[in-house]
C-alpha angles and dihedrals in degrees: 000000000000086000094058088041094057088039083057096044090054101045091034091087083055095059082047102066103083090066087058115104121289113222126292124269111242122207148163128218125189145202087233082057102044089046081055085072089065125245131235097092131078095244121032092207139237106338108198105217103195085056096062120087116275089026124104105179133349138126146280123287126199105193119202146170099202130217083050100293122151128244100237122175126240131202128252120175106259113309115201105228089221097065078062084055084250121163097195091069131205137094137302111203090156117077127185127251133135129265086251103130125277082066123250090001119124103221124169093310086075140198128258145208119188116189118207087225129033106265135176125225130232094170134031119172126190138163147212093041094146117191106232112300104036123115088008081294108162097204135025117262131232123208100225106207114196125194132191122212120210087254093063098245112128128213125193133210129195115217103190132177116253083189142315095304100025133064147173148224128214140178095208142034092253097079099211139140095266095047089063117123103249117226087007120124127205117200120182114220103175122033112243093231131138103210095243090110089206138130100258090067115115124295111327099345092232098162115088102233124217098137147006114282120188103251088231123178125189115202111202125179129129090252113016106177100353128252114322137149102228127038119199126197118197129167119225134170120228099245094047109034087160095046137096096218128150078244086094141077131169135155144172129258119158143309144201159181142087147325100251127253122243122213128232117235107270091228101052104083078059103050106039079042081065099045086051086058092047092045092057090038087055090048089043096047083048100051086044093055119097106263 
């Protein structure tokens, strides 16, 4: 009978495995899906992801400009979906900001995103982030992104143009070397230009201007920010990262990754291994009594 009980502790975590956590559901959500919601309030209401196309499962998404502002929408020139990693195709020439002045533009009021399940994110995409010099700008801007963990503590990162093609992104507002996001990308898929084509453009101006771009940046990584329940979104410029100066752009494009997954105790194979033990030693000692 031991025999068979150590035999039992041994094989019980394999009989175990099928509680652990399945994988993750992946999903994309975009500004052309959100302003399918329709604009004019200050919160768009509860976006079911799994229900848009492309998408085969996700949560929920409330989507929501603060201190009674209003979603509004803002141009970028054609945008392909598949450079989002979308399935559904198509185009996005619409992107997401708020009705603050200057208009369409997220400043420090922000812009926020609440998912009805912690998620992580392996791909968040926003526009009209311009280097010093675009768009008459004084100083260069800085895309301030804000999570929230389940637990209510809240981390910020600082995504700043290097130029009109490059970008970081810092964990801190000293924008050093040691402050860089570690395994993150950042691709530029519009040039932050302003189609003057002169030398006050941005670092170098090394973009030959003929037109706006949208001054559009893709941040890729397989975790980006860790697991966290609201994302905010908020536009600063580098002189005045407390301000609420014209000195300052940000929209939303899209963003994606997965429901995240949550752990099983480390401690609980163990433990449920041992009450399945106890449960076989009970049944033995009572066939073996005397009826």
């Amino acid at each position: 009978m031991k025999k068979l009980l150590n035999v039992l502790a041994v094989a019980a975590p394999a009989f175990l495995l099928p509680v652990l956590p399945a994988a993750a559901a992946s999903w994309v959500l975009d500004s052309q899906d959100v302003l399918g919601f329709g604009l004019g309030s200050s919160t768009t209401g509860s976006i079911d992801i799994s229900s848009l196309p492309g998408n085969d499962d996700g949560p929920s998404v409330t989507v929501s400009a603060p201190n009674g502002l209003t979603l509004k929408s803002k141009s970028i020139p054609s945008l392909s979906r598949a450079n989002l990693f979308e399935t559904d195709g198509g185009s996005i020439s619409k992107v997401l900001g708020t009705s603050a002045p200057p208009s369409g533009e997220i400043n420090s009021e922000g812009l926020s995103f609440e998912f009805s399940d912690a998620v992580v994110l392996n791909q968040l995409t926003v526009a009209h982030l311009y280097p010093a010099g675009e768009h008459n700008d004084s100083f260069g801007e800085v895309g301030v992104i804000e999570v929230t963990r389940a637990n209510l503590s809240v981390d910020s990162f600082y995504l700043r143009p290097d130029s009109e093609t490059t970008a970081s992104l810092y964990s801190s507002l000293s924008f050093t070397s040691a402050d860089l996001v570690p395994l993150v990308s950042i691709v530029n898929l519009q040039p932050a230009i302003d189609g003057k084509n002169d030398g006050s453009d941005g670092p170098g101006d090394i973009v030959a201007e003929t037109s706006n771009q949208g001054g559009i940046w893709q941040i890729l990584g397989d975790d980006l920010f860790g697991s966290f329940v609201s994302l905010t979104l908020r536009g600063l410029d580098q002189d005045n990262i407390g301000g609420n100066t014209g000195d300052s752009d940000l929209s939303f494009v899209a963003a994606g990754g997965a429901v995240a997954a949550v752990p099983l105790p480390g401690a609980l194979p163990i433990f449920l291994s041992a009450l399945v033990g106890l449960g076989f030693l009970a049944r033995s000692r009572k066939e073996a009594m005397p009826s």
